[in-house]
Each structure stands twice: as C-alpha cells, then as structure tokens.
C-alpha positions in Angstrom: -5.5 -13.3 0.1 -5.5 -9.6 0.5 -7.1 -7.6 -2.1 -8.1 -10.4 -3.8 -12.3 -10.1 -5.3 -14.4 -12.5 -5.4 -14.3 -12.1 -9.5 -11.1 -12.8 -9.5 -11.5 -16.0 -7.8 -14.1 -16.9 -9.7 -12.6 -16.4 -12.7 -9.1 -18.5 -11.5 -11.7 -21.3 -10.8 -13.7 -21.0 -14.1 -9.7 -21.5 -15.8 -9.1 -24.0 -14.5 -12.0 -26.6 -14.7 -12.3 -25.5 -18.7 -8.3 -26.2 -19.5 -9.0 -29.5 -16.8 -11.7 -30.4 -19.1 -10.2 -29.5 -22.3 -7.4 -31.8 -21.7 -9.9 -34.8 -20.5 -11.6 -34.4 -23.7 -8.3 -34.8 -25.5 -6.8 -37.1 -24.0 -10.4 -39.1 -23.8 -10.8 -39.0 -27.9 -6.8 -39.7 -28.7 -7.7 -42.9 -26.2 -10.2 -43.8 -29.0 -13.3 -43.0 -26.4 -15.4 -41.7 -29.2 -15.7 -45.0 -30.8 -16.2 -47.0 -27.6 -18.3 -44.5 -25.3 -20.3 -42.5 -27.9 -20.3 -38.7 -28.0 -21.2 -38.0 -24.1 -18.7 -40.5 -23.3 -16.2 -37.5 -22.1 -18.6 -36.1 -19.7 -18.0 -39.7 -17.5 -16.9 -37.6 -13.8 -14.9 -40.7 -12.7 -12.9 -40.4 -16.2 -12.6 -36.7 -15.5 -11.2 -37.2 -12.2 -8.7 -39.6 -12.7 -7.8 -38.0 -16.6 -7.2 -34.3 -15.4 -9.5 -33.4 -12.5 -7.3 -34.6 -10.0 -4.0 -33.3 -11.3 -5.7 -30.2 -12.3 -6.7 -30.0 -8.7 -3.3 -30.7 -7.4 -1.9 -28.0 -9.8 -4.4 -25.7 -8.6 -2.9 -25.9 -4.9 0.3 -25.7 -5.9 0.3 -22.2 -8.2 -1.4 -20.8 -4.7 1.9 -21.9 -2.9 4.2 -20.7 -5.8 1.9 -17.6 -5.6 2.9 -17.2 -1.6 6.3 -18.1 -2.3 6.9 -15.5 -5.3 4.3 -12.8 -4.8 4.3 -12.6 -0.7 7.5 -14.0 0.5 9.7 -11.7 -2.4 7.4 -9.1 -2.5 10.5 -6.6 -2.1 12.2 -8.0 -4.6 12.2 -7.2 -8.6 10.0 -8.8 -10.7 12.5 -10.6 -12.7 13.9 -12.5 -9.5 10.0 -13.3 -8.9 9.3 -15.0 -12.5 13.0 -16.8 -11.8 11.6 -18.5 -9.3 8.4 -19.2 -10.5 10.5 -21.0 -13.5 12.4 -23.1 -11.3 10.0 -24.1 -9.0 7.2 -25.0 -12.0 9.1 -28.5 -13.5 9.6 -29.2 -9.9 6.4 -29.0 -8.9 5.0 -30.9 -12.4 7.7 -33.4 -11.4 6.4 -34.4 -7.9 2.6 -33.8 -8.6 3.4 -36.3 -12.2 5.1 -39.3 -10.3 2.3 -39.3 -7.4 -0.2 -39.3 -9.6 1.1 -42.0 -11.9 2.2 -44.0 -8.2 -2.1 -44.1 -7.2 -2.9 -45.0 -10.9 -0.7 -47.8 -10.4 -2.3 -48.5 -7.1 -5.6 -48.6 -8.2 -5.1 -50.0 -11.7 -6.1 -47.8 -14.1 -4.5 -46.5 -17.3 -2.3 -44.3 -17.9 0.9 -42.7 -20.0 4.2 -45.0 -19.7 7.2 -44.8 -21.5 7.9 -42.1 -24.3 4.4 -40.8 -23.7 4.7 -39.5 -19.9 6.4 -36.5 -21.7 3.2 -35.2 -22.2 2.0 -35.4 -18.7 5.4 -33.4 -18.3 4.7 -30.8 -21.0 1.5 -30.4 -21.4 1.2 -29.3 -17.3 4.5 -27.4 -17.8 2.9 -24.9 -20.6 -0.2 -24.3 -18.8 1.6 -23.7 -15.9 4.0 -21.2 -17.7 1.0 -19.7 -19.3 -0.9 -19.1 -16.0 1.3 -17.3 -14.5 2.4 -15.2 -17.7 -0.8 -14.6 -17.2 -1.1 -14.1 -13.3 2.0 -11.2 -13.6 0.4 -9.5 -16.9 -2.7 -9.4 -15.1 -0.9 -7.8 -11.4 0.9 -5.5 -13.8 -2.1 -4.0 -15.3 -4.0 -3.7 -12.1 -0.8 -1.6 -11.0 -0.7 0.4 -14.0 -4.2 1.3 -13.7 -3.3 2.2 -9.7 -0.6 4.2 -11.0 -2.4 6.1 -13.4 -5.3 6.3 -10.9 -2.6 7.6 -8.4 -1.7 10.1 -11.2 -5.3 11.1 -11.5 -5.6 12.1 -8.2 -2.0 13.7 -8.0 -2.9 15.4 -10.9 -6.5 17.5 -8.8 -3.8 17.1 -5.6 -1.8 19.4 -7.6 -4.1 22.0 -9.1 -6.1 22.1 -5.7 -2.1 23.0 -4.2 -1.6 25.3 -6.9 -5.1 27.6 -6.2 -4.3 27.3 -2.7 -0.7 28.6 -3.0 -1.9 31.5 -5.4 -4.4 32.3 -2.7 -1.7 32.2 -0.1 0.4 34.8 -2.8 -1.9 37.4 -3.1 0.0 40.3 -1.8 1.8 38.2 1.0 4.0 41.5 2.3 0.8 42.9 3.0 -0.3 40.2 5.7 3.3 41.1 7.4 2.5 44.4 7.5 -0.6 43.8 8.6 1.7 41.4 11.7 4.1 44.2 12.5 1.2 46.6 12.6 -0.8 44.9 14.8 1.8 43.8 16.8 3.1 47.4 17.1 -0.3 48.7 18.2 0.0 46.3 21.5 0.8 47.8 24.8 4.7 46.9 25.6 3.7 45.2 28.8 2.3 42.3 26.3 5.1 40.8 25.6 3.2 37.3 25.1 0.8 38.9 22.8 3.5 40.2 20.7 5.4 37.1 20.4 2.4 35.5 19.9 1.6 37.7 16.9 5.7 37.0 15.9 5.1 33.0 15.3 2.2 33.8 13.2 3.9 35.5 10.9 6.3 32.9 10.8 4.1 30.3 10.4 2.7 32.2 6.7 5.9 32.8 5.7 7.3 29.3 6.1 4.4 28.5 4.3 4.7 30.7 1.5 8.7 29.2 1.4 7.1 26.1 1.5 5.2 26.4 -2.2 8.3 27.3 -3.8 10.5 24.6 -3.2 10.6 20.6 -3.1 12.7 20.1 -0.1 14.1 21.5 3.3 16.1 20.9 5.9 14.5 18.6 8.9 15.2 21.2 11.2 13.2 24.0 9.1 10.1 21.6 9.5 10.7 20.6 12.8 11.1 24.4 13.8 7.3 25.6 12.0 5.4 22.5 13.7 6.7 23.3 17.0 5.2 27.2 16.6 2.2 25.7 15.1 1.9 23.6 18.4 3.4 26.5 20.8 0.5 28.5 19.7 -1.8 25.4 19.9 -0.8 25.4 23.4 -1.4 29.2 24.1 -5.4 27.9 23.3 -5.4 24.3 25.3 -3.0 25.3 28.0 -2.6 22.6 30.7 -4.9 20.2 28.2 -2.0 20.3 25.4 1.1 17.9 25.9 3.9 17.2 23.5 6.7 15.2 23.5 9.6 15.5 20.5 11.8 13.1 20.3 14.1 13.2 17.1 17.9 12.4 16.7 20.1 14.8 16.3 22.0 13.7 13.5 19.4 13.7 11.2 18.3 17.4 11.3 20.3 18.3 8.3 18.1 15.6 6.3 15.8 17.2 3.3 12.3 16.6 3.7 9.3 17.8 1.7 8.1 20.9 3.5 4.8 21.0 5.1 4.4 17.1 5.7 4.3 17.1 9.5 1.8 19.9 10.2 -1.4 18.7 8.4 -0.6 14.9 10.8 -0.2 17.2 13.5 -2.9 19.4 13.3 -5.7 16.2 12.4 -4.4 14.9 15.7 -5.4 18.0 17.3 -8.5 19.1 15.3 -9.9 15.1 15.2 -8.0 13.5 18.3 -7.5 16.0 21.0 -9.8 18.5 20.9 -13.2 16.6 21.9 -11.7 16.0 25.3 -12.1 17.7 28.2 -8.9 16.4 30.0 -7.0 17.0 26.7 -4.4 14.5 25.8 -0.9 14.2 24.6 1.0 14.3 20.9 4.2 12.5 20.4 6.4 13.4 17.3 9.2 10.7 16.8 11.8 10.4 13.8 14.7 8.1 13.6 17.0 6.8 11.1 17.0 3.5 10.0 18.4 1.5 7.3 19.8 4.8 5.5 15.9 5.7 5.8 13.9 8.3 7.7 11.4 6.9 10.1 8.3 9.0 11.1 6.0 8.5 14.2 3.2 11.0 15.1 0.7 9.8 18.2 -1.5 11.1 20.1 -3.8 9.9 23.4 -7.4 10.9 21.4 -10.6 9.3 20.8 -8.8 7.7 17.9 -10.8 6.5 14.3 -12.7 3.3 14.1 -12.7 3.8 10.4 -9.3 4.0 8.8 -10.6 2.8 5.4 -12.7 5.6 4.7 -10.6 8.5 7.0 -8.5 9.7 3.2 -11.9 10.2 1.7 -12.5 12.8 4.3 -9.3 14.5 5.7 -8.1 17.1 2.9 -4.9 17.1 4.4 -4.2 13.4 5.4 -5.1 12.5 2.0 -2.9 14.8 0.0 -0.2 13.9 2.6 -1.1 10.3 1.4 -0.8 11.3 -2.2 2.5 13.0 -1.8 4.1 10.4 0.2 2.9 7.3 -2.3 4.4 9.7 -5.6 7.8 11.3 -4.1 8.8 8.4 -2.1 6.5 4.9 -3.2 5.6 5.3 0.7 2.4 4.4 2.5 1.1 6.4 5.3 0.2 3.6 8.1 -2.6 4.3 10.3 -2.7 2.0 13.6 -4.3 2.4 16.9 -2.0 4.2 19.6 -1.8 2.7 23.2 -3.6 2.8 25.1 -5.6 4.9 23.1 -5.4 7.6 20.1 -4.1 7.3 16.8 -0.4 6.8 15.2 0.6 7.9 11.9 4.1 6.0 10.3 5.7 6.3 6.9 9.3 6.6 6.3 11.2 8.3 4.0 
C-alpha cells in the first residue's frame, strides 16, 4: 500500500498476534485448560491455531479488504460515509468468516462454541474489529493533522520568504519605471524592437508588484504576463524557443491566483529547455472541466529522473506546490512528457 512504513506494518502484525493470543488464552482457561494441561498448556500452537490463530488470520485479510474498500475505493468521499461502511460490512464479514470456521471444526472434529455461546465468536470478533479500525481512522487522522500542520509550517517560512521578497520588490518601485522610460527614451528611434522590448519589462515588474497585493486575477491578466515573460524569452532563444497556447476562451474571465503560471514556465525553460542546443518546445493548456480549471504545462526537455526530491530544490516549484496544496487542497502532478520533457498538472 502506498505510504505505508514498514513500522506500521509491523506494528498491525504485533496487534494482532497479541489480541489472537489473548483470546486463545481466554478461551483456553474458561475451557478448564489450566487444570488439565498445566500452566504452559496455552502456548500448545495447534490449540492456538484452531482457538484464534486461524480466525485471527482470516480477520486479518479481511480488515485489508475493508481497508481497500473504504480507504481506496471512497477515498473522495467524507469520512462519515467511510466509517458507514466499515460498520456495515464488519457483522458481515464476522458472519461469513464465523460459520466457515465453525463448518472445518465440524469437519475435522474438534470443539467448539454451539448454541447460546456462538454469540461470543460473534461479539467478541465484532468489538475488536470496531476497535481496530477506531483505531485505523484515529491513527490516519493524526498522521493528517500532523501533514497539515507540517503543511502550515512550511506555508508559514513560504509566506515570510514572499513577504521579504515583495518588500524587496517595493522599494521605490516608480523608480525602476523611470528608470524603463529613461532608458527606453535614450534609444535611437530606429529601435523600435529595443524599445518594446524595454516596454514588456516594465510590464512584467509591475504585474508583479499587482501581483503581491491581491489574492486573485482574471485568467487573462495571467495569461497576458507569461506570454511577455516568454516573448522576451524568445527575443534570447530565437528559432530554439517554441510555444504553443491553447486555452478556451470561455474561461478567461476565471480568477486565478496571480503568478502561478510563470515560476512552471520559467523551470521549464531554466531546467528543461535551455541545456539543448536544438532547443525544444512549451505547451501551456487550460480547460474546464467538471466546474474545475484544468492546468497543463509541457515541454520537449531533458526532463527530471527525480521527481521526489525536485520540491526540495526548485524555490519556485515548491512554493507553487505549497500554494496550490493550501488555497485549493490541490496537488501539483509531475509526469514524464512524450516523447520527452516534463508536464506539470493541477486543477483548480
């Protein structure tokens, strides 16, 4: 199972053979085993097995398929339709696992439970069952809390790292247009190119200075500061730079958080592109689907071998990441592009 530790598996494995053998040595003294096998009597493995070892076993199996069933196959769903289940399909499973065993004791002639006492083999199962997996989801709910206030943690540095950067960005920001329309007024007439050139720049700082003061734009205001970023990316590749845009028009009007396209972008051009000599392509797709926004940037680089460890070492994918996981419970996907490259997803 994914994510699951090897402690943890120990640890399901250790629970079970003590309650397995708690309940031998219960039922093992109530059957008066003291008086005829002597203190170590309990310890007899062929008495174990066919006392609780075998049920225990069976029970063991079966919590991994509720597990599947509730945990993995209702994933998406809330928690209280999980633990419904998990009620409902407990007695049944007791039920089946109950009459089997009781049809090979039968078979092989050995004792066992009959009339008003097979309620314990009913109960007995039942509670430990109950109390596993109140167990099982008080345990996943901690290890999520602790996520979330890891998450928080990291958020938290995320934030104050944002913060320093935007005052950095602030300091005297009328002076770096200034600075723009000088220089761009000190260049001959006949370079036109130059001076637009000089024009997106400024752009580009103060979309980014809009950008620290507010939660959310408009698609389109997004859209519009990654293509300069990449038209002036293109001034510096030339024939080595393609890109391909491909969103629906519908959706341009759609509030996004503001700079969450340019730091994918630019890590495909930085760590996917630029290595090459032939150069290589980035894609940019968004789409609407199920009343949610669905982002794809790609690109035809040398791609990353090591996805686990890329957020430890990517400022921007990582805050990206971080921002994603807090505004919108989102996961940035990373997958191989074909036939080669990298492709970012999330959705909004």
């Amino acid at each position: 199972m994914k994510n699951v530790t090897k402690k943890e598996i120990v640890t399901s494995v250790l629970f079970y053979v003590f309650f397995s053998l708690l309940y031998r040595v219960v039922l093992w003294y109530y059957g008066g085993g003291y008086q005829r096998d002597g203190f170590w009597g309990w310890a007899s493995l062929r008495g174990y097995w066919l006392d609780s070892g075998m049920q225990y076993l069976c029970y063991f199996f079966a919590s991994l398929l509720i597990w599947l069933i509730t945990v993995y196959t209702l994933k998406n769903k809330k928690t209280i339709l999980q633990l419904a289940v998990v009620v409902i399909l407990i007695p049944i499973v007791v039920y089946f696992i109950r009459e089997g065993r009781y049809a090979f004791m039968d078979y092989i002639g050995d004792d066992r439970f009959r009339g008003a006492g097979t309620i314990w083999d009913w109960y007995i199962p039942t509670l430990f069952m109950m109390i596993q997996f109140g167990c099982l989801f008080a345990y996943r709910y901690f290890k999520e809390n602790q996520k979330k206030i890891e998450l928080e943690g990291e958020l938290r540095n995320a934030a104050l790292k944002s913060e320093l950067s935007a005052i950095k960005a602030q300091l005297n920001p009328h002076f770096l247009y200034n600075i723009f329309n000088t220089i761009s007024a000190s260049v001959p007439a006949e370079n036109e190119k130059t001076r637009h050139m000089i024009a997106e720049l400024s752009d580009l700082f103060r979309y980014q200075l809009k950008a620290s003061q507010t939660e959310l734009v408009p698609l389109k205001d997004e859209l519009n500061f990654v293509k300069k970023y990449l038209a002036l990316e293109k001034e510096r590749f030339q024939e080595r730079l393609e890109i391909e845009i491909d969103v629906d028009v519908s959706i341009l009007d759609e509030l996004v958080p503001p700079m969450l396209l340019q730091p994918l972008v630019e890590n495909s051009v930085k760590h996917g592109l630029s290595s090459l000599i032939e150069g290589g392509k980035i894609s940019i797709a968004i789409h609407k689907k199920n009343n949610k926004l669905i982002f794809e940037i790609s690109d035809s680089g040398v791609g990353i071998k090591d996805k686990t460890e890329v957020f430890d070492k990517g400022i921007g994918l990582n805050n990206t990441r971080l921002r994603l996981e807090k505004m919108y419970a989102s996961t940035l996907q990373l997958n191989d592009n074909q036939p080669q490259g990298l492709k970012v997803s999330f959705e909004l």
